[in-house]
Each structure stands twice: as structure tokens, then as C-alpha cells.
Steps between C-alpha positions, in 0.01 A plus 500: 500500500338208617186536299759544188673119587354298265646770212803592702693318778777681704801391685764664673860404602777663674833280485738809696245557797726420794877463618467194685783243523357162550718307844675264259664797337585740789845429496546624175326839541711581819664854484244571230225646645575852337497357168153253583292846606672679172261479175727189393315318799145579447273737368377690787117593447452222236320302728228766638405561090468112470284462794310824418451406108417133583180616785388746235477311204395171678833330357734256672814617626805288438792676656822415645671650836827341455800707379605533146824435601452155567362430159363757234142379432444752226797382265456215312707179580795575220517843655831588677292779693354135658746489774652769712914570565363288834348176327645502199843335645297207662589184362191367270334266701418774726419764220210225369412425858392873525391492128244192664403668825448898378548548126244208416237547731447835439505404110230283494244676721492761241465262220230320698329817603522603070391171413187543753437844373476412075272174669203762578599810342588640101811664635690532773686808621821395699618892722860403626558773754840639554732788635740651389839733627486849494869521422693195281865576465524867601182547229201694643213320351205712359249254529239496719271203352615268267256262280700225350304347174596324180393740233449236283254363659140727448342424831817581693541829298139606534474434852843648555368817286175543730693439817749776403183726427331420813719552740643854324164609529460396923858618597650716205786605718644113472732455192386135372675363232472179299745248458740720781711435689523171309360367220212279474654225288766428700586142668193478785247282623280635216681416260484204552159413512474731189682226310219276631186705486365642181441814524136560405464290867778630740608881541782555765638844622726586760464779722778661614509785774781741600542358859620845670061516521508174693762701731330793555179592657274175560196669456617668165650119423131367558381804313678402181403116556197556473516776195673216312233270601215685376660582211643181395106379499399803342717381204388126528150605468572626143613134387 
């Protein structure tokens, strides 16, 4: 990738990749712990694609560790989703202070990191990497890999199409899908910065993996990492 930067710059984020309750806070997760290693906490595995995808494809790595509990840093700020049944009582001075220490932060080092990207590049191509639960509900989900696009958008749906392709081909016995188990247009850190990028300059997709593989066998985990890796570049190579 890096001899492809001055056509295409990459970056990844991963806003679910940890369960961590910062010491301010503790008090309000205690008794919870059950619920805080639950898919509602974190994504387990989210992080090992982020660091994996970020070494390959010589992009920067903005990712958060703390819980999603605390404050929902793939919702946009008129989402309810924003705040959990744990923060959502708080009074609002404490629900901007959190807005100001987490929520922000993380904002803005991925609009810096875009910003540096279109600076040297024609495009950039933002990955958000995510997990999902095998079972929402009482609903067995199907999915095995999910790539999240806006169809409307042509690079998106091209490089969505080749992923798809690519990674059929390396490990047909996966069931990938696009746009499941959610849709790619819904309320998410990329929207957002679709409403600020055009599109012939930024492409974002979110990948989204079945996390009963980050719970199984590590070296069949690492195994499927690294499939997704190669074939994620595979596809980028094409654009």
C-alpha cells in the first residue's frame, strides 16, 4: 500500500475495542461486570483486526479501549443509542463532561487523521472494524462477515463488490454478506464524515465479523485476520 499513498491513503478505527471503565466512573459500573464483557460492552476481536489492518496497510490506528457503555462513540450526538441505561440518568453536566473527555477526543483524531489523508492522497479509505453477536434476541445470526457500504456511493459499492468477491474466492465456506447484520447507512461514525467528504475523495466501509471466531480457536482467529487482510488489499488494489 505504501507505494499506492499518494493515490490512496488508509485509516483505520475501532471505537468498541475494549471494556474498560475509566476510575472516575467505577462506581457506576459496579455489579455490572456481566453486562461490560457482554457484546453491549465491547466488541471482542475488534481490536486485533484494527491493529492487524493498520500494520498491513501502513495506516494509523485510532481506536478506543474504553467501554461503550460509558458513551457510544459510533452514534452520532442526537442519537439516544449515545448513552447507556447506566449514563443516560446522569445529570447533564456530567453527560457533556464525558461527551468532553471520550466522545470528543476520539472524534477529532479521526477527522484529523481524514483531513491528513485527502492532504497527500486522491482518496482516502476509512475500514471501521467491528464485531458483532452471534445471537441478538434469541435470533441465530447467519452472518459470518458483514461489509457495511452506502450503495450510493460508487467507490464504496465497487470496493464493497471486490471485497465480497475476494474473500468468497480465499475462504468460500464463510457466508459474507453486504450491508448484514446492519445496514451501511445507518447513524455511525461514517456517516458522518460522509456528510463532510465528497465522495469521489473519501470511501468508508465497516467490517463487521461474527465474534463466536474471535472465541474460538486463536490460531483459526489469526487465520481469518489475516484472510481478511489480504483480501481487503486485494480489493484496494483494483481502485
Amino acid at each position: 500500500m505504501a507505494r499506492r499513498s499518494e493515490r490512496i491513503a488508509v485509516i483505520v478505527t475501532c471505537e468498541h475495542g475494549g471494556n474498560r471503565v475509566p476510575r472516575p466512573y467505577a462506581p457506576l459500573f459496579a455489579g455490572h461486570a456481566e453486562l461490560l464483557a457482554s457484546h453491549r460492552g465491547w466488541d471482542p476481536g475488534s481490536l486485533d483486526m484494527g491493529r492487524a489492518f493498520a500494520a498491513a496497510l501502513h495506516a494509523p490506528l485510532i481506536a478506543s479501549t474504553t467501554t461503550r457503555l460509558l458513551v457510544e462513540l459510533n452514534r452520532s450526538p442526537h442519537d439516544r443509542a449515545l448513552f447507556s441505561k447506566i449514563t443516560r440518568p446522569l445529570p447533564d453536566a456530567q453527560r457533556e463532561q464525558i461527551l468532553r473527555d471520550y466522545y470528543h477526543p476520539h472524534r477529532r483524531q479521526v477527522e484529523q487523521a481524514i483531513e491528513s489523508a485527502l492532504g497527500r492522497s486522491q482518496r482516502v479509505v476509512h475500514l471501521a472494524m467491528h464485531t458483532f453477536t452471534p445471537v441478538l434476541d434469541g435470533v441465530v445470526r447467519r452472518t459470518d462477515v458483514g461489509l457495511l457500504f452506502d450503495p450510493s456511493r460508487r467507490a464504496e459499492r465497487l470496493l464493497c463488490t471486490r471485497w465480497q468477491a475476494a474473500l468468497r474466492q480465499a475462504r468460500p465456506e464463510l457466508t459474507v454478506h453486504r450491508n448484514q447484520p446492519y445496514r451501511g447507512v445507518s447513524d455511525g461514525i461514517q456517516t458522518t464524515f460522509r456528510r463532510r467528504c465528497p465522495a469521489a475523495r473519501y470511501a468508508a466501509m465497516e467490517l463487521e465479523v461474527n465474534q463466536r471466531f474471535a472465541a474460538g480457536s486463536r490460531t483459526a482467529w489469526r487465520r481469518l485476520v489475516a484472510d481478511l487482510v489480504a483480501t481487503c488489499r486485494a480489493a484496494l488494489s483494483t481502485m
